[in-house]
mmCIF file of the N, C-alpha and C atoms, coordinates in Angstrom:
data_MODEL
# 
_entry.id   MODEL 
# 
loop_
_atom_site.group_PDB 
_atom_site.id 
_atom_site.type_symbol 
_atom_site.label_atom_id 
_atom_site.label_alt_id 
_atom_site.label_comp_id 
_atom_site.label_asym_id 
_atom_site.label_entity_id 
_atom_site.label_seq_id 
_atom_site.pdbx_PDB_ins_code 
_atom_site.Cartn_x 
_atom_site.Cartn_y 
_atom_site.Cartn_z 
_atom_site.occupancy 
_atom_site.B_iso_or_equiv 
_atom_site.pdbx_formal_charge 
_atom_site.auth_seq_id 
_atom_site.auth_comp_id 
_atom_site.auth_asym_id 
_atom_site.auth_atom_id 
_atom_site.pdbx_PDB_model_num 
ATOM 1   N N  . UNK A 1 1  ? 51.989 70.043 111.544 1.00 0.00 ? 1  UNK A N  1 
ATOM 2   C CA . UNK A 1 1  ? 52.053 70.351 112.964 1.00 0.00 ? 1  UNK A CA 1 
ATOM 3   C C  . UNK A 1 1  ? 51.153 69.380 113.720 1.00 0.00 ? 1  UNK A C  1 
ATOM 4   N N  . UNK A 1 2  ? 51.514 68.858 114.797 1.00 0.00 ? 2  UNK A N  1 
ATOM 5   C CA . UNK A 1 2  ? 50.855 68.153 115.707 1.00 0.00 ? 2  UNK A CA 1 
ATOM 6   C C  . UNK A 1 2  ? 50.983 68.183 117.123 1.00 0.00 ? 2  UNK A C  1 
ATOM 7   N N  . UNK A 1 3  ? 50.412 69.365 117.813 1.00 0.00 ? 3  UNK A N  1 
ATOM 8   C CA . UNK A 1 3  ? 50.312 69.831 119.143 1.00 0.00 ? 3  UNK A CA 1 
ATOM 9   C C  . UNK A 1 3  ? 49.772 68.466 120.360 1.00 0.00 ? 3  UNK A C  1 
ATOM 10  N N  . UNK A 1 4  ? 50.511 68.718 120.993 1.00 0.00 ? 4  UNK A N  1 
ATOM 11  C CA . UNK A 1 4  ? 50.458 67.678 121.980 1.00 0.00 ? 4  UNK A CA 1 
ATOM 12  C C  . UNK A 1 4  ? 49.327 68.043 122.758 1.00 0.00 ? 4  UNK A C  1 
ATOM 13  N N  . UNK A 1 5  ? 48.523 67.561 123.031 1.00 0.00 ? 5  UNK A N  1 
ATOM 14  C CA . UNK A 1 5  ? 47.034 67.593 124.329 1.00 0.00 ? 5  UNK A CA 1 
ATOM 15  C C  . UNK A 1 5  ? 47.812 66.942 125.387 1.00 0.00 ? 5  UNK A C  1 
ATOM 16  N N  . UNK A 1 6  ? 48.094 66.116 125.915 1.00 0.00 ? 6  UNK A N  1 
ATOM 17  C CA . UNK A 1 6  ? 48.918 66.029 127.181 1.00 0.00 ? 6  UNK A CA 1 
ATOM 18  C C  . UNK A 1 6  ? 49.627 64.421 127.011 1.00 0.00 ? 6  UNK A C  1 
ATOM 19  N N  . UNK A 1 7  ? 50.339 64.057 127.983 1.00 0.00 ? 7  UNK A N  1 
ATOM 20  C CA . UNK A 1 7  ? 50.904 62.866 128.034 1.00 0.00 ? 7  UNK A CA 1 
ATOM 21  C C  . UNK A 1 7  ? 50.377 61.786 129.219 1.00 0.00 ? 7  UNK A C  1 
ATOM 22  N N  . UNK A 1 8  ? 50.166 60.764 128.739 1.00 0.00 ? 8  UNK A N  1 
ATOM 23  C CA . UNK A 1 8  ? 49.800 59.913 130.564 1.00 0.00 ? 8  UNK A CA 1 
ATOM 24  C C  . UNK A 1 8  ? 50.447 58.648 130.184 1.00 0.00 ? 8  UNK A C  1 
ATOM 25  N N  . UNK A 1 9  ? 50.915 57.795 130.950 1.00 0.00 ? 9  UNK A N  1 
ATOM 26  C CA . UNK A 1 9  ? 51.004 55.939 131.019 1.00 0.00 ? 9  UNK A CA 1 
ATOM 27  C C  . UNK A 1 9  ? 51.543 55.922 129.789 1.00 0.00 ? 9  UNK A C  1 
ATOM 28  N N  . UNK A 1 10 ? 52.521 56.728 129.622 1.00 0.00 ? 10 UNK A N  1 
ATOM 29  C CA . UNK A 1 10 ? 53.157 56.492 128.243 1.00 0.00 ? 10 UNK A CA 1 
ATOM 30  C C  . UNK A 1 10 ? 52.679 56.163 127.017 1.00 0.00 ? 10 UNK A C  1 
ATOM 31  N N  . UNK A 1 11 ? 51.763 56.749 126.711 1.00 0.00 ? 11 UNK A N  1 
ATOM 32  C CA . UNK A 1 11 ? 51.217 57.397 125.308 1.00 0.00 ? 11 UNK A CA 1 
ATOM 33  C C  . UNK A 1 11 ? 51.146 58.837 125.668 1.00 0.00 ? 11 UNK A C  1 
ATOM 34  N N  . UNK A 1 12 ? 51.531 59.592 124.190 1.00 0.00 ? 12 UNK A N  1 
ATOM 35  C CA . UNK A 1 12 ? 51.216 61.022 123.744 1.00 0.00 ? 12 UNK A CA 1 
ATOM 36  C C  . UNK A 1 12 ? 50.050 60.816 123.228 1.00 0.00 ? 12 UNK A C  1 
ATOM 37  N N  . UNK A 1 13 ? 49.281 62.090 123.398 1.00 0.00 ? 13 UNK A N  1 
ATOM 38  C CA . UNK A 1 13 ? 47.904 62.192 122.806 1.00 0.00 ? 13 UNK A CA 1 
ATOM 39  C C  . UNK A 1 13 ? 47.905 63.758 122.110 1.00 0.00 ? 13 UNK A C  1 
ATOM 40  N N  . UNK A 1 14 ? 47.652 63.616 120.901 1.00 0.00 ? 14 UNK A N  1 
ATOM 41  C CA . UNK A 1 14 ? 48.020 64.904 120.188 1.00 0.00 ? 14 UNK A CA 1 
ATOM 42  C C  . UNK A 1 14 ? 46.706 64.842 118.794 1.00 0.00 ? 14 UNK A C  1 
ATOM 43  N N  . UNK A 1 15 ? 47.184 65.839 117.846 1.00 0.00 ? 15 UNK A N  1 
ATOM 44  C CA . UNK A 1 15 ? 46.093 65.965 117.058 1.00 0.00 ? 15 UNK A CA 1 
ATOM 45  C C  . UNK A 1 15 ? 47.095 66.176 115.843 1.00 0.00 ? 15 UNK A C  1 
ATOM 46  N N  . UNK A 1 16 ? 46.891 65.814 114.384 1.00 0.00 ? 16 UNK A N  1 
ATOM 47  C CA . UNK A 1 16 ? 47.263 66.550 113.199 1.00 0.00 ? 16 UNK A CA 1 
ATOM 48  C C  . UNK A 1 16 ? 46.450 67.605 112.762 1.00 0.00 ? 16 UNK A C  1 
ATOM 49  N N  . UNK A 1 17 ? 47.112 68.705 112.826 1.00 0.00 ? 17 UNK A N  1 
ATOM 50  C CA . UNK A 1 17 ? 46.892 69.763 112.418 1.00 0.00 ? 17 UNK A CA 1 
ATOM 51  C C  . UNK A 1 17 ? 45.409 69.903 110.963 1.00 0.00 ? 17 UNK A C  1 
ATOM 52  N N  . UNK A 1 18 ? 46.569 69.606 110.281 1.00 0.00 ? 18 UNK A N  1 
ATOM 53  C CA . UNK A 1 18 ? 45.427 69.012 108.498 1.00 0.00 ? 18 UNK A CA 1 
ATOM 54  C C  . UNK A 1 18 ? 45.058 67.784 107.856 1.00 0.00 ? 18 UNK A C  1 
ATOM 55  N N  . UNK A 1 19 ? 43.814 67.090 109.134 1.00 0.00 ? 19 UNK A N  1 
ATOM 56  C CA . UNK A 1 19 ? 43.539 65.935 108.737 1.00 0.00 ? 19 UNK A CA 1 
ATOM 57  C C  . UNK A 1 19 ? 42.081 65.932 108.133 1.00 0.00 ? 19 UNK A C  1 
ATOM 58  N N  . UNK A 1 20 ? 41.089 65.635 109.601 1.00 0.00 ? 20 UNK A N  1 
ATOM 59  C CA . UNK A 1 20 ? 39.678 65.597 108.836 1.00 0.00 ? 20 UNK A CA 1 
ATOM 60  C C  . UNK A 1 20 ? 38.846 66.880 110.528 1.00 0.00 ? 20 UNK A C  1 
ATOM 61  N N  . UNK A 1 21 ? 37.982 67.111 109.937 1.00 0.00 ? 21 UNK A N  1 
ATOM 62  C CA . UNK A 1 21 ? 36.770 68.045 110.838 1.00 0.00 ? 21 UNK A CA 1 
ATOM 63  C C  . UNK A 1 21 ? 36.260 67.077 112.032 1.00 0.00 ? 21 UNK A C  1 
ATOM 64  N N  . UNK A 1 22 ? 35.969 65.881 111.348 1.00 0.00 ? 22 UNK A N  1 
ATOM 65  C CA . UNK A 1 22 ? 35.174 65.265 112.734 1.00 0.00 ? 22 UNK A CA 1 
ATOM 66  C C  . UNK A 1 22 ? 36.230 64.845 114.061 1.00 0.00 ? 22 UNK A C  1 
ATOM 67  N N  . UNK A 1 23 ? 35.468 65.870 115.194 1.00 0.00 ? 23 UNK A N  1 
ATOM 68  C CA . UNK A 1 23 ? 36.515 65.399 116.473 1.00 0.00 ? 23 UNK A CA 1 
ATOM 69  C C  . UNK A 1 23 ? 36.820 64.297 117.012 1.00 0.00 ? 23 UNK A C  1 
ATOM 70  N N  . UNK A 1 24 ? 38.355 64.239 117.125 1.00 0.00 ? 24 UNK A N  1 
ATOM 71  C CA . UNK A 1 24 ? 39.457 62.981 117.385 1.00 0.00 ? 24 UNK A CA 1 
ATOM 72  C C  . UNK A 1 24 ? 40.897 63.369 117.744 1.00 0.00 ? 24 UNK A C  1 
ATOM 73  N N  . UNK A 1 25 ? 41.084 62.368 118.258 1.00 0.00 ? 25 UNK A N  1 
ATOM 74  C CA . UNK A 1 25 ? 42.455 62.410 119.189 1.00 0.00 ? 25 UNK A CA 1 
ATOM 75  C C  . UNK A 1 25 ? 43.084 61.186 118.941 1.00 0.00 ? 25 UNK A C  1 
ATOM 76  N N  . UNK A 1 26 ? 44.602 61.398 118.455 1.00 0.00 ? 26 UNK A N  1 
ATOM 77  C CA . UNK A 1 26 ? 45.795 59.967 118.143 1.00 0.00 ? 26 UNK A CA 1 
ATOM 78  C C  . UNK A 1 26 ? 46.295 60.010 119.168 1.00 0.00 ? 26 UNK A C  1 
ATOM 79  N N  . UNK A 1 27 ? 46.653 58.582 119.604 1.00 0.00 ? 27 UNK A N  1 
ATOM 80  C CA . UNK A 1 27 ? 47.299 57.642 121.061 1.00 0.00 ? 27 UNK A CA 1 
ATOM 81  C C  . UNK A 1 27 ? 48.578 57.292 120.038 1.00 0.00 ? 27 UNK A C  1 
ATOM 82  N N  . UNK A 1 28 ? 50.248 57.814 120.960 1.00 0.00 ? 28 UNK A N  1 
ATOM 83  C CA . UNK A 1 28 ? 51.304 56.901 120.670 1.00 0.00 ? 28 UNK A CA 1 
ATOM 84  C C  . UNK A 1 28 ? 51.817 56.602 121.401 1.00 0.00 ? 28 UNK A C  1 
ATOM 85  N N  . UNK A 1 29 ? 52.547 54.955 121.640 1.00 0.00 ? 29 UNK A N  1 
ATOM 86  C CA . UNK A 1 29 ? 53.296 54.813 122.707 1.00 0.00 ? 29 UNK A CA 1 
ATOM 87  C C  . UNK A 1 29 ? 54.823 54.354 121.822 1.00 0.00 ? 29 UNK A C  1 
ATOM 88  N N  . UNK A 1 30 ? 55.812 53.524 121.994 1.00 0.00 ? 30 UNK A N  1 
ATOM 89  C CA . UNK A 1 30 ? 56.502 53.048 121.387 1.00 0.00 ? 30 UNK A CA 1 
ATOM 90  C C  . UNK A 1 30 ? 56.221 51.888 120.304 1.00 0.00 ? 30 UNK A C  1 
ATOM 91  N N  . UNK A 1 31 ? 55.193 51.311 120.963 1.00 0.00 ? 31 UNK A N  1 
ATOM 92  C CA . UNK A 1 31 ? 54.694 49.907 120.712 1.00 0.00 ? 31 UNK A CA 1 
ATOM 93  C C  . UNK A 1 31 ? 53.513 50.234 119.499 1.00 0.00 ? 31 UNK A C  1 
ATOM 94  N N  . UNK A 1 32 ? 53.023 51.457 119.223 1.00 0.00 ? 32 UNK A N  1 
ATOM 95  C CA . UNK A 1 32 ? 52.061 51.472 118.602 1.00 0.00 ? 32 UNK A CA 1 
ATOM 96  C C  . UNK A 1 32 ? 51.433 53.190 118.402 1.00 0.00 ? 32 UNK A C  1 
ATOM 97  N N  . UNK A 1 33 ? 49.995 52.903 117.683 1.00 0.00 ? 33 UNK A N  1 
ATOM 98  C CA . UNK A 1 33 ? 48.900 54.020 117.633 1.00 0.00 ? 33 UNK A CA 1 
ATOM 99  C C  . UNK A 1 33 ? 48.028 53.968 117.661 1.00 0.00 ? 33 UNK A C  1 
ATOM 100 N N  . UNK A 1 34 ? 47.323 54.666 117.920 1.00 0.00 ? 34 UNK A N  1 
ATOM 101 C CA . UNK A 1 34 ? 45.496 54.441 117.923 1.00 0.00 ? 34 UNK A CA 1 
ATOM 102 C C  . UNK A 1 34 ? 44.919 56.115 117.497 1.00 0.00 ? 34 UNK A C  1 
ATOM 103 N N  . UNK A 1 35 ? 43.904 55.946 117.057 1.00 0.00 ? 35 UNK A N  1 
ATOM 104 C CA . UNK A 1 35 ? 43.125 57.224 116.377 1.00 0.00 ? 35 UNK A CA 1 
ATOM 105 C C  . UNK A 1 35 ? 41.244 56.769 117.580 1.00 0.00 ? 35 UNK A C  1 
ATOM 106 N N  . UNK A 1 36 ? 40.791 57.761 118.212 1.00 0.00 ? 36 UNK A N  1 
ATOM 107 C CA . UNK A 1 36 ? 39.910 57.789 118.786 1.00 0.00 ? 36 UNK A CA 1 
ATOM 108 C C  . UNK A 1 36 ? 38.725 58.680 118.262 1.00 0.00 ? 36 UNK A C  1 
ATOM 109 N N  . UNK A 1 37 ? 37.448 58.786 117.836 1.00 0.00 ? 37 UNK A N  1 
ATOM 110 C CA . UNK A 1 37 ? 36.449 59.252 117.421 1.00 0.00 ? 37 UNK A CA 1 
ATOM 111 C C  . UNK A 1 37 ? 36.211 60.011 118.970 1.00 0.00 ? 37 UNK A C  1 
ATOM 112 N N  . UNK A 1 38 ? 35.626 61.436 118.911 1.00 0.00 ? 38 UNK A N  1 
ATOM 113 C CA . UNK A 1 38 ? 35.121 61.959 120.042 1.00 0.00 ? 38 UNK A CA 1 
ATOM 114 C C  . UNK A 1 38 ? 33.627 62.011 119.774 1.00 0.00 ? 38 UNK A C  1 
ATOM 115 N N  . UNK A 1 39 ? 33.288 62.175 118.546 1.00 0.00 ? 39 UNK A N  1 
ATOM 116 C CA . UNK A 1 39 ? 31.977 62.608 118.088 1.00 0.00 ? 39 UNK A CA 1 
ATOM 117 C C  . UNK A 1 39 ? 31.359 61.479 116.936 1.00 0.00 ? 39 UNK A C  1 
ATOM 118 N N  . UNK A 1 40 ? 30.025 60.998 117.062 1.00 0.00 ? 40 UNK A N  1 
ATOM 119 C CA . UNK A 1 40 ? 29.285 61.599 118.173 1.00 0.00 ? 40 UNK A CA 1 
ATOM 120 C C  . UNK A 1 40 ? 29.204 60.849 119.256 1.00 0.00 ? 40 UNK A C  1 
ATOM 121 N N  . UNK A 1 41 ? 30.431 59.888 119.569 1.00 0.00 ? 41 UNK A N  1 
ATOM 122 C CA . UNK A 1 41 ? 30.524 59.375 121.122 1.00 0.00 ? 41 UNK A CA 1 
ATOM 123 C C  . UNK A 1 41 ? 31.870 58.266 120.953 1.00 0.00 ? 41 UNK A C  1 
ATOM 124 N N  . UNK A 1 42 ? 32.412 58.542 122.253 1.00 0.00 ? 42 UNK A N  1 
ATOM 125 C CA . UNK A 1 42 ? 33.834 58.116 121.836 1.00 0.00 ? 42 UNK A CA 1 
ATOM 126 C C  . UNK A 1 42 ? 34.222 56.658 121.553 1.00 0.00 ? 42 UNK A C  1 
ATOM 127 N N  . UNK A 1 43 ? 34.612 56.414 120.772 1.00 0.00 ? 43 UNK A N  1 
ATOM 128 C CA . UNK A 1 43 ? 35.306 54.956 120.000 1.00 0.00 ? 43 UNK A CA 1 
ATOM 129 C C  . UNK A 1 43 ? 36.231 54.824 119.330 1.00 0.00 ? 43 UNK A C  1 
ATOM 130 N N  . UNK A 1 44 ? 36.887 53.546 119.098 1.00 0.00 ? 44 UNK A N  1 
ATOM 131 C CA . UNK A 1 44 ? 37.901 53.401 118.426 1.00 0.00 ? 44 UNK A CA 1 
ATOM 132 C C  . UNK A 1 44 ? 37.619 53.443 117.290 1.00 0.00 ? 44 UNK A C  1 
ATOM 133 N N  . UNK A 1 45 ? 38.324 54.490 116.158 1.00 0.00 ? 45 UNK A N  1 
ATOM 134 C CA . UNK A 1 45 ? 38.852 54.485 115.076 1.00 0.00 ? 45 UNK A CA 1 
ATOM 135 C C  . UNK A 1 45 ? 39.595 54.033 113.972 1.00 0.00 ? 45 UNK A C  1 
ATOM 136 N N  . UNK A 1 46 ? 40.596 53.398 114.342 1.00 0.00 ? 46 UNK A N  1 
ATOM 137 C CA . UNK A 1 46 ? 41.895 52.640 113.831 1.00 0.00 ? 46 UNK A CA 1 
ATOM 138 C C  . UNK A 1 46 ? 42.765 52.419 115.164 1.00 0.00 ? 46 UNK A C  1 
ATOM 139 N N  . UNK A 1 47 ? 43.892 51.509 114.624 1.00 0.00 ? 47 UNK A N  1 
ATOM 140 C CA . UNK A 1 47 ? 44.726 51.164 115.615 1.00 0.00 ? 47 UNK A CA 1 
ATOM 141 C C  . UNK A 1 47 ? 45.975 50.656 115.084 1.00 0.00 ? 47 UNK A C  1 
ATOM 142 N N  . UNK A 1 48 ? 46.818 50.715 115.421 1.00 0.00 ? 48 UNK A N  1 
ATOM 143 C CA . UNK A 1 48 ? 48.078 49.781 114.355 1.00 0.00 ? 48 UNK A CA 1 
ATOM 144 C C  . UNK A 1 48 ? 49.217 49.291 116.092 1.00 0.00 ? 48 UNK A C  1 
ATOM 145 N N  . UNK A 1 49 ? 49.294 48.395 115.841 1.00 0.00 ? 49 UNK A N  1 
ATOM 146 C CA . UNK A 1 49 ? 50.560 47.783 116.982 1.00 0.00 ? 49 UNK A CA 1 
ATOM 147 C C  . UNK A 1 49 ? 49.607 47.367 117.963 1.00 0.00 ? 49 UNK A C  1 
ATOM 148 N N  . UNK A 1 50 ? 49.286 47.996 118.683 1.00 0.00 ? 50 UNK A N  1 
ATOM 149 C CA . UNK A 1 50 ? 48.552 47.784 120.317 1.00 0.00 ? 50 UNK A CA 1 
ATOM 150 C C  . UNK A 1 50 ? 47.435 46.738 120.166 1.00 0.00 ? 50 UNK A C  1 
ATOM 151 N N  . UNK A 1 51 ? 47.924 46.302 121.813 1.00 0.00 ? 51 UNK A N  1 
ATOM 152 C CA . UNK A 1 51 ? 47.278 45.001 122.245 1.00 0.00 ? 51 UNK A CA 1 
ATOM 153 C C  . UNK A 1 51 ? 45.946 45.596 122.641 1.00 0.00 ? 51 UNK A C  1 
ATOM 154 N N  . UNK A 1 52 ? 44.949 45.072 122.917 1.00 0.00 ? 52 UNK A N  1 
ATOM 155 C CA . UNK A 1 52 ? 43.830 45.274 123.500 1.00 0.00 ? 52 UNK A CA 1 
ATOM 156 C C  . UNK A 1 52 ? 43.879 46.015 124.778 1.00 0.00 ? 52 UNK A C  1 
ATOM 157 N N  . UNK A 1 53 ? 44.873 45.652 125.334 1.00 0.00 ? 53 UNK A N  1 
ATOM 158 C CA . UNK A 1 53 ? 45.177 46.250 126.525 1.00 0.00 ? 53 UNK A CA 1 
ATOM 159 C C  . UNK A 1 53 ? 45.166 47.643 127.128 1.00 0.00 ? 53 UNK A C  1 
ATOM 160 N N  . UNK A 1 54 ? 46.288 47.590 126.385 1.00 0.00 ? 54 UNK A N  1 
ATOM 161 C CA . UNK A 1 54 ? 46.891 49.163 125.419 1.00 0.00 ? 54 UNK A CA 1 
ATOM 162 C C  . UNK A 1 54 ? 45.201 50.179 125.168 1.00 0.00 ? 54 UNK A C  1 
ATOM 163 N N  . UNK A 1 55 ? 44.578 49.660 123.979 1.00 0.00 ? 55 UNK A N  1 
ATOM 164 C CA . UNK A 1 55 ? 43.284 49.970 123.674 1.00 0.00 ? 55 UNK A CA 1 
ATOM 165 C C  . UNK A 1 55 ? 42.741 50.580 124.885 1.00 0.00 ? 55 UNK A C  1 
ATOM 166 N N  . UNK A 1 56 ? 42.165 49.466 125.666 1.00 0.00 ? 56 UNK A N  1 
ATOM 167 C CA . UNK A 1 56 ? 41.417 49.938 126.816 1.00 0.00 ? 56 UNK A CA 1 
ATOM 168 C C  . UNK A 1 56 ? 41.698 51.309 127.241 1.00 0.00 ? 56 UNK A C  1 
ATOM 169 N N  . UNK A 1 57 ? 43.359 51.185 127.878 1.00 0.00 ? 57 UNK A N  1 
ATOM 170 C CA . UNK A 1 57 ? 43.999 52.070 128.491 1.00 0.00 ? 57 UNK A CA 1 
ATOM 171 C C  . UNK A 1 57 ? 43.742 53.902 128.151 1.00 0.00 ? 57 UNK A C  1 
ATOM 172 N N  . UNK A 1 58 ? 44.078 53.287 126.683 1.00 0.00 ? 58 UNK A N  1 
ATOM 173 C CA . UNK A 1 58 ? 43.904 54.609 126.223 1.00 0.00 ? 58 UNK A CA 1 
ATOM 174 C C  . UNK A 1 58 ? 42.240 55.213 125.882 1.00 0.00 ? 58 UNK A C  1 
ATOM 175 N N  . UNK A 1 59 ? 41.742 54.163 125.877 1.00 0.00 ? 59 UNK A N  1 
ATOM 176 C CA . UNK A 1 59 ? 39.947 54.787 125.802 1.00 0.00 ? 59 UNK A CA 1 
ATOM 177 C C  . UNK A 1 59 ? 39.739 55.384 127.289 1.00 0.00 ? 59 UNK A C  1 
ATOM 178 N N  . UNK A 1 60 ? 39.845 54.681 128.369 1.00 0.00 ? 60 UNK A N  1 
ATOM 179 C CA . UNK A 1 60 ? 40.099 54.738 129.513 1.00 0.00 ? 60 UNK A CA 1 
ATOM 180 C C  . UNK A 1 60 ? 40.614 56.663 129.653 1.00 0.00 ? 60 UNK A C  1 
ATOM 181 N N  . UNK A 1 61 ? 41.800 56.937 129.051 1.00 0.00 ? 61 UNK A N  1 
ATOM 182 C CA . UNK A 1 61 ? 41.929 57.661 129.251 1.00 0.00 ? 61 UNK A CA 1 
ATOM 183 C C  . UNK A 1 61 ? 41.500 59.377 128.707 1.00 0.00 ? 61 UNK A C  1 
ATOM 184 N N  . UNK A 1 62 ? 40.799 58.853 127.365 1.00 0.00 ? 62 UNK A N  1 
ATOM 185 C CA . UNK A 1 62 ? 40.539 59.816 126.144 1.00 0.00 ? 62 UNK A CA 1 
ATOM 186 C C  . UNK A 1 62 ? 39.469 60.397 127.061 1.00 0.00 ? 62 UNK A C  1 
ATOM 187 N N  . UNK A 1 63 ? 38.510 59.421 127.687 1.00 0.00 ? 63 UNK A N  1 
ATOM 188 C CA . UNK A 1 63 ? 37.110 59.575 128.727 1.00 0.00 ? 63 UNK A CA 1 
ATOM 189 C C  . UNK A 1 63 ? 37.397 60.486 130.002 1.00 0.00 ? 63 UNK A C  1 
ATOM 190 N N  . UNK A 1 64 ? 38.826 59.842 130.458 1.00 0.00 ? 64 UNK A N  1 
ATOM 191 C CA . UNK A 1 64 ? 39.204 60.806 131.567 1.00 0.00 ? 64 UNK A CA 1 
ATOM 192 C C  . UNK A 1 64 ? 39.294 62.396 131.284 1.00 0.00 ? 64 UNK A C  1 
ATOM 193 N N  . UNK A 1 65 ? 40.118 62.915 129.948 1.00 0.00 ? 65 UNK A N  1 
ATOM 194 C CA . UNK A 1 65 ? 40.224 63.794 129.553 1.00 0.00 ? 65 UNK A CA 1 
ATOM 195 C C  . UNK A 1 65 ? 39.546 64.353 128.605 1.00 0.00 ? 65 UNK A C  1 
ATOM 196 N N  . UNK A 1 66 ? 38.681 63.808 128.386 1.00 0.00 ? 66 UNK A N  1 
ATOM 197 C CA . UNK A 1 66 ? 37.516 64.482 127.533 1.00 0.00 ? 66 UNK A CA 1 
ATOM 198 C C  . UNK A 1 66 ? 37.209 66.188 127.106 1.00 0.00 ? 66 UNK A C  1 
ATOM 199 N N  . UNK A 1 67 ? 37.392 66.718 128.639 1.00 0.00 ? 67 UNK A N  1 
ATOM 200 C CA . UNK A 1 67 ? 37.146 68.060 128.567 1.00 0.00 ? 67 UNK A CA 1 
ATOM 201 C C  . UNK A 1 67 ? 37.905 68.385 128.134 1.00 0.00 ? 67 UNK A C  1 
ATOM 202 N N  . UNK A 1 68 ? 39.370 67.647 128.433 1.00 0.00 ? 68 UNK A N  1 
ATOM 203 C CA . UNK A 1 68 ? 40.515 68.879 127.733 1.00 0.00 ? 68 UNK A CA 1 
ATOM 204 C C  . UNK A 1 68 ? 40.681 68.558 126.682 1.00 0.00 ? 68 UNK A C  1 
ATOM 205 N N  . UNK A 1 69 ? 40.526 67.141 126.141 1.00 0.00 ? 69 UNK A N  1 
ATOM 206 C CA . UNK A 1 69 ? 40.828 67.192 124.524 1.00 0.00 ? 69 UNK A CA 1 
ATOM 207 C C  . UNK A 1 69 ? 39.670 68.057 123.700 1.00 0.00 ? 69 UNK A C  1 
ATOM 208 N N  . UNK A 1 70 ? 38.508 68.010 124.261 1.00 0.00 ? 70 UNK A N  1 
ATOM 209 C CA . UNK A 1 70 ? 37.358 69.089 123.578 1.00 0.00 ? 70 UNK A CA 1 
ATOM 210 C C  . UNK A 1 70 ? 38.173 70.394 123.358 1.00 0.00 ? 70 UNK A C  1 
ATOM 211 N N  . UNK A 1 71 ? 38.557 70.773 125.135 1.00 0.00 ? 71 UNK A N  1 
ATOM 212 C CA . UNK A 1 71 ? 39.102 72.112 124.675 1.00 0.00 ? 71 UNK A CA 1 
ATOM 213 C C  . UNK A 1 71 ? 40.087 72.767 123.899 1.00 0.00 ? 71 UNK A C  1 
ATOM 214 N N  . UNK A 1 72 ? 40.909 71.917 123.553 1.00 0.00 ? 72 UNK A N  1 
ATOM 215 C CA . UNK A 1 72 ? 42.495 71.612 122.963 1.00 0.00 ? 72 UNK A CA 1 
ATOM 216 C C  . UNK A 1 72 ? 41.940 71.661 121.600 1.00 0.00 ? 72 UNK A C  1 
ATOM 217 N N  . UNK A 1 73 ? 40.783 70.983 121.137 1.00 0.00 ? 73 UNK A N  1 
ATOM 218 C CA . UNK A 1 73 ? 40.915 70.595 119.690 1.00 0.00 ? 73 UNK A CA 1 
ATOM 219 C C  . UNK A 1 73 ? 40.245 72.372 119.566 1.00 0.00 ? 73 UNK A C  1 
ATOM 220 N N  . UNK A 1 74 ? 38.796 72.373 119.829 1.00 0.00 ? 74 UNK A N  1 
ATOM 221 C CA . UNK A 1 74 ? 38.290 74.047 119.661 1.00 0.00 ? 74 UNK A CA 1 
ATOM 222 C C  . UNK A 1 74 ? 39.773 74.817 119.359 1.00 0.00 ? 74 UNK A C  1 
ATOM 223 N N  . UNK A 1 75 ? 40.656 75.116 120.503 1.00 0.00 ? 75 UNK A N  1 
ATOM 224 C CA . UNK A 1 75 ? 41.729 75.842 120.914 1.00 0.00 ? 75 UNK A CA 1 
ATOM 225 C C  . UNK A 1 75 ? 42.188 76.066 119.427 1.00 0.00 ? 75 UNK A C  1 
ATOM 226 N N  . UNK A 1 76 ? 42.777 74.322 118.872 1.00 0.00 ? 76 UNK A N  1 
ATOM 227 C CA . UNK A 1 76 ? 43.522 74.381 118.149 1.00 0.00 ? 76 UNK A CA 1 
ATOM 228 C C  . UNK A 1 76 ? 42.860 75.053 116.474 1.00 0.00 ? 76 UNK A C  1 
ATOM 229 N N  . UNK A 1 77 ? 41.674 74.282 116.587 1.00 0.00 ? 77 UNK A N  1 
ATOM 230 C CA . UNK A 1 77 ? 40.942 74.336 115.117 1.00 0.00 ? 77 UNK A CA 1 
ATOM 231 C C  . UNK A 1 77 ? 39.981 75.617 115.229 1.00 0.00 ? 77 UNK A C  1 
ATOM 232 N N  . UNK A 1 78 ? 40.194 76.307 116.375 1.00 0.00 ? 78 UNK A N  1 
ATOM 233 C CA . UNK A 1 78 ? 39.018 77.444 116.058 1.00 0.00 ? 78 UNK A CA 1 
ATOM 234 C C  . UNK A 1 78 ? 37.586 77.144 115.545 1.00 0.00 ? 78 UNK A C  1 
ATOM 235 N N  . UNK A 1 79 ? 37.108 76.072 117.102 1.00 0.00 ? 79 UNK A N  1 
ATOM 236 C CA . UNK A 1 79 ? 35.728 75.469 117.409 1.00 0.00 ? 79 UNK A CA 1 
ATOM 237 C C  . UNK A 1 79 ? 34.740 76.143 117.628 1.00 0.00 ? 79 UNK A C  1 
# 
């Protein structure tokens, strides 16, 4: 299972269900993926396809939504 946290600028931002404990959030667009570290401060993780650009964008945005991916992951993983 992989519940969607929300959509923006064409990446999905969602979570796998049964991966690892430490908080994070995956970026997909067509073009690619990215895996983001929330803890203990947000950074890139991995990446496969995406330009730097892309990157930014989506750090850019993990920061914007911070609160809700916090709350989404708790929600999901019973934080």
């Amino acid at each position: 299972m992989s519940p969607t946290v929300f959509r923006a600028k064409g990446f999905r931002f969602y979570f796998f269900s049964r991966e690892e404990s430490r908080m994070h959030v995956h970026a997909q667009s067509s073009d690619g993926e990215a895996k983001f570290w929330l803890e203990p401060r947000i950074e890139l993780a991995v990446s496969h396809r995406l330009k730097q650009k892309d990157l930014g964008t989506i750090e850019a945005l993990v920061r914007e939504h911070e609160d809700e991916i916090r709350t989404a992951w708790n929600k999901h993983f019973g934080g």
